[in-house]
N, C-alpha and C positions, 0 to 999 in steps of 0.2 A: 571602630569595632570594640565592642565590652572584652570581656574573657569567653575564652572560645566556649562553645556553647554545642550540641547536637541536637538541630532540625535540619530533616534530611526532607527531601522535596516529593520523591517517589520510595516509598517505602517499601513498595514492591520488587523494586529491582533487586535483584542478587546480591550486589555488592552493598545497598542500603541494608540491605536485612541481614548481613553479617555485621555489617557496622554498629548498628542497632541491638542485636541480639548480646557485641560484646561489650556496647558503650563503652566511655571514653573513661580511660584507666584512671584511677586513684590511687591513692597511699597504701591500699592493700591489694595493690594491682599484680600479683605474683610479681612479673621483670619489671617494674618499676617503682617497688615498693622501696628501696633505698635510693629512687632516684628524684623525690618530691617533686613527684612528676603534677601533684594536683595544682601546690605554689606555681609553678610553672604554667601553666595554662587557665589558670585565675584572674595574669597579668592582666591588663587591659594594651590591647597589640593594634593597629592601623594593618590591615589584610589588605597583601597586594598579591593580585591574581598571575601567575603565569600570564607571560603573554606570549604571541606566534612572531619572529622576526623574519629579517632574509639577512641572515648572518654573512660573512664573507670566510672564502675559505683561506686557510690557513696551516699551523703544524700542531694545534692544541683545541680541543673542545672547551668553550669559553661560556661560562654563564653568568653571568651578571646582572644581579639584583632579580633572579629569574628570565632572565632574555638570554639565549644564546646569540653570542657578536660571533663566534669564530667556531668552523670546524674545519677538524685536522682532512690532509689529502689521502685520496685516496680508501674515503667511506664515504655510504650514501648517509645522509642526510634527509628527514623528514618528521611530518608534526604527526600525531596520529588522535582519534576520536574514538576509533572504535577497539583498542586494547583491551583484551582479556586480564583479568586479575586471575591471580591465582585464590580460588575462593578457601582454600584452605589453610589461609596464614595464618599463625594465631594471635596478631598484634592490631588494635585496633586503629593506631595509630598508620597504619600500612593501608586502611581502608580508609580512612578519613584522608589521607594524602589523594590518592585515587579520588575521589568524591570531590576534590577542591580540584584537580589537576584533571579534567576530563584527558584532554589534550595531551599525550606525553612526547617527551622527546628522543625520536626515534633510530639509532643509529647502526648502520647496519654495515658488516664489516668483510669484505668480500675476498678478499685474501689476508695473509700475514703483514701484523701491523705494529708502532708500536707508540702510544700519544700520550698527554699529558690530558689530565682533566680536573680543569680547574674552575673552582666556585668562589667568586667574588660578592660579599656582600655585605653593605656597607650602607644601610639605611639604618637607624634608631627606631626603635619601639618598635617592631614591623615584626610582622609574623606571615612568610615568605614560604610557601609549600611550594614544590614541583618533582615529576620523575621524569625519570630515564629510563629507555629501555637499550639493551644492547644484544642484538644476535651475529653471532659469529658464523661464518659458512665450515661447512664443513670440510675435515682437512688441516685447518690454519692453525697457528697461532698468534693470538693478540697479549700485548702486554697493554694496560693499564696504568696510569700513575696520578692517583687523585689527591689534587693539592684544595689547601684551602685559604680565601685569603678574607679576612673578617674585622680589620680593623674597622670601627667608625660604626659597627653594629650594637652598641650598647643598648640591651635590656628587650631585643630582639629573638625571635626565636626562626630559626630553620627546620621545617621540618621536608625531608626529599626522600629518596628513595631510589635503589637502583633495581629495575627487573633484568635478568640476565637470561639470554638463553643460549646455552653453551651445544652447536651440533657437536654430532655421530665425530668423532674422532679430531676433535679438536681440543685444542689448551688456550684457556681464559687465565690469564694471570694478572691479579687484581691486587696492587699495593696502593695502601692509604696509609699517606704521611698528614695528621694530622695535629697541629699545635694552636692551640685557644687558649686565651687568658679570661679570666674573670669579668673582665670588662665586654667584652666580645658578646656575642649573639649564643644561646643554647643551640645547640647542633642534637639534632634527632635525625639518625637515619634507618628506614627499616625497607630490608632489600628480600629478594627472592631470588636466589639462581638454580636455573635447569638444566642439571645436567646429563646429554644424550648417553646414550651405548658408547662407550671406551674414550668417553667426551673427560676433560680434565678439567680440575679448577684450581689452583694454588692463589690460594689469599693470604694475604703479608697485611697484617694493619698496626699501626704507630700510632700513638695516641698520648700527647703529651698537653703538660698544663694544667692554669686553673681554673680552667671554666667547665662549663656544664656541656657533655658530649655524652651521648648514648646510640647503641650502632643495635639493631637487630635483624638477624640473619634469616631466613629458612633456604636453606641448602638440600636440593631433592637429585640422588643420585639413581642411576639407572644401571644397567647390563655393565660390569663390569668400569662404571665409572669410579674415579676417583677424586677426592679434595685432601691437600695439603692446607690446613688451615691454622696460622700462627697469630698471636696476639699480642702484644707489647703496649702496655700502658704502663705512663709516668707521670702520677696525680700527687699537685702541691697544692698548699696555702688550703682553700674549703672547697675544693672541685668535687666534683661527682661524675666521674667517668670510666666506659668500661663497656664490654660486647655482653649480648645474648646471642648464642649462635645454636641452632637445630638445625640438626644434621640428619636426614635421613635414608638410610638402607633401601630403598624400594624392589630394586631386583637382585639375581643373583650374581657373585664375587664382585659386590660394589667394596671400594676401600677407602676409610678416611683416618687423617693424622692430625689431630689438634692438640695444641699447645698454646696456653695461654700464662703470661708475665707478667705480674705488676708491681709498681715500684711504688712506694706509697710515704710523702713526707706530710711533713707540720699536720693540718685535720683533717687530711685529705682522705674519701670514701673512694676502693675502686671495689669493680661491680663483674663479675664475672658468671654468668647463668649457662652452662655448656649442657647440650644435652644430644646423645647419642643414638637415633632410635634403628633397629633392624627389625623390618616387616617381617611377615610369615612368610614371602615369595622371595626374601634376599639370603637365600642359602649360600654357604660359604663364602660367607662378608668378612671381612679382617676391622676393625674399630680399636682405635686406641687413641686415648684422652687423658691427656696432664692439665694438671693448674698449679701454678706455684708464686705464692708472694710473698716480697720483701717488705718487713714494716722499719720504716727508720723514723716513726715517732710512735713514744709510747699512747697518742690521741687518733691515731691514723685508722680508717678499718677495713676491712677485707669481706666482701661477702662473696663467698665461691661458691658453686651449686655444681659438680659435675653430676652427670646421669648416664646412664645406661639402662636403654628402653630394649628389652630383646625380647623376639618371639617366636625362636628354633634356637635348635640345638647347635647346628652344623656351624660354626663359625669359629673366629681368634677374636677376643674384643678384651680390654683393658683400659682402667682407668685408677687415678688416681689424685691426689691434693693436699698440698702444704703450704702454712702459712707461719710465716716466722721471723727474727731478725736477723741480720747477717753471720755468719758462720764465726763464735765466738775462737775457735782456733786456728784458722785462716787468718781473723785481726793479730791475733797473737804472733801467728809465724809473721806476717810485715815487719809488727812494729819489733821484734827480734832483729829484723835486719835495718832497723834506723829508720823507720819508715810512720813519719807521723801516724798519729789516727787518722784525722779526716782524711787525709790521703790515701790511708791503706780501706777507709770505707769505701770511695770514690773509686778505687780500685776493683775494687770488688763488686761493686754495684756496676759500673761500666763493660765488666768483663759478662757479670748477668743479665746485661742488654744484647752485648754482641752475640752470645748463642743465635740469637733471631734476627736481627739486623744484618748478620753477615750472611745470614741465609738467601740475601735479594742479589740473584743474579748480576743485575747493573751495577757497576762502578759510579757512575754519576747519583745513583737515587742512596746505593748506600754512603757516600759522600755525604748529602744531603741529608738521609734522616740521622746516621751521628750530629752532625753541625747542630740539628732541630734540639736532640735528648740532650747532648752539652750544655744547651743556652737555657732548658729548660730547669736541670739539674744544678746548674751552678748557679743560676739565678737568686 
């Protein structure tokens, strides 16, 4: 396969002629314009198709090189063909996954649950699309916990996606522990989640390393739905990593909370695009929106974009954004008390991870993504 190229087959179908209509992003692609996202798909990549397996069950959702080997007990299981996109994403990359991945992988979650999801891939040069879809019954709560494992992927790209669709009074809690090095495969993910009437979503995402990782969201809330949505990224050496996340108000007292983190060393770009929209029929919506990051090289950079899209009166919404270096009188009161520099930075940067980190419910995954940010910070 050359560099990925758009010839779509049926031009007529819906999801081509969206595809089409947005073409495949560039350097002055609004959300990917500090992600050189065109270098990236220029490569010349070997296309391996999704394929259909008969996986074995097990305690983790397992994908491997595109194949699911293992799914967790206690959900159903299935391939699907005839999946609805949601025709209103705004990422063309979201269309062009769809388009390669007719087939998606179907998982469906019949009571309260709580599994691991993990992405194994480890081919070279390869450019590896596939999605997911997830519906949760109503009633439940499902926990999520999506790992990644990408050694041996060198000069590879991933491109996936999660569709979620979260019923009438349930909680979808979705943490993404995510660490890539340079060497590793570029990681694209651009997801959709639906959230029903008093349906919940808390999203936790971790994002460490220097490789190329780029997440984009459309989050659509309904009747009193709500999303908790937090962000943490820790970009070294020349990484480019960072969410886009739209979040939108659809009906009325829908509520969301994002916050988003990043830590940013040696020439490292993080990438923050937030945007908050409330429709004309989400009266009395609450919206509030932080972004805040730490530069610890003076070559490091920050591109933050929050928004606030509103269109009624009746509502609380807020937002706000700082980008800076560490609290010059904070270093001072440490090293007052005997407390090196590098240490009293470390200090202080570790304590401005845990705000978020310590926000994850589980004991084991918060274990784990400290363990993740330590190996990636001291490194």
């Amino acid at each position: 396969m050359q560099a990925i190229t758009l010839e779509l087959a049926d031009a007529k179908h819906p999801l081509y002629e969206r595809l089409s209509s947005l073409g495949l992003p560039a350097n002055k692609t609004e959300h990917y314009k500090h992600f050189a996202i065109k270098a990236l798909l220029e490569q010349k990549y070997t296309l391996n198709m999704p394929k259909v397996s008969t996986p074995s069950e097990g305690e983790k959702l397992v994908i491997q090189n595109g194949v699911v080997t293992e799914f967790p007990k206690g959900v159903k299981l299935s391939f699907k063909d005839d999946f609805a996109v949601d025709i209103e994403h705004y990422d063309a990359l979201y269309f062009l996954s769809h388009a390669l991945t007719p087939v998606v992988i179907y998982v469906e979650v019949l009571k309260d649950a709580v599994f691991e999801l993990e992405h194994e891939f480890t081919q070279e040069q390869t450019f590896l699309p596939y999605r997911i879809c997830i519906k949760t019954a109503a009633n439940t709560r499902v926990e999520v916990f999506e790992k990644f494992q990408t050694q041996g992927s060198e000069k590879s790209l991933l491109l996936y996606g999660v569709d979620a669709e979260v019923s009438a009074d349930s909680t979808l809690c979705w943490i993404r522990d995510e660490n890539t090095l340079d060497e590793d495969a570029a990681v694209i993910g651009t997801h959709h989640y639906d959230i029903a009437k008093q349906g919940a979503l808390e999203l936790k995402t971790f994002d460490f390393g220097s490789g190329l990782a780029l997440h984009l969201y459309k989050i659509d809330l309904s009747d009193y739905a709500w999303t908790d949505a937090s962000h943490l990224v820790l970009a070294t050496e020349k990484a480019r990593r960072g969410n886009v996340v739209f979040i939108n108000h659809n009906r009325p007292y829908a509520k969301s909370v994002q916050e988003a983190r990043t830590i940013l060393k040696d020439e490292a770009t993080g990438i923050f695009d937030g945007r908050i929209r409330v429709d004309h029929e989400a009266r009395f919506s609450n919206a509030k929106q932080n972004s805040k990051a730490v530069l610890l090289s003076e070559i490091a950079s920050m591109y933050a974009k929050p928004q606030l899209e509103i269109y009624i009166d009746e509502l609380e919404a807020s937002h706000g954004s700082t980008i800076g270096e560490l609290d010059i009188d904070a270093l001072f009161y440490l090293r007052s008390r005997g407390i090196t520099l590098d240490e009293a930075k470390k200090m202080l940067v570790l304590a401005f991870a845990d705000i978020l980190i310590d926000t994850v419910g589980n004991e084991e995954a918060v274990k784990n993504i400290h363990a993740d940010f330590e190996a990636t910070y001291y490194k």
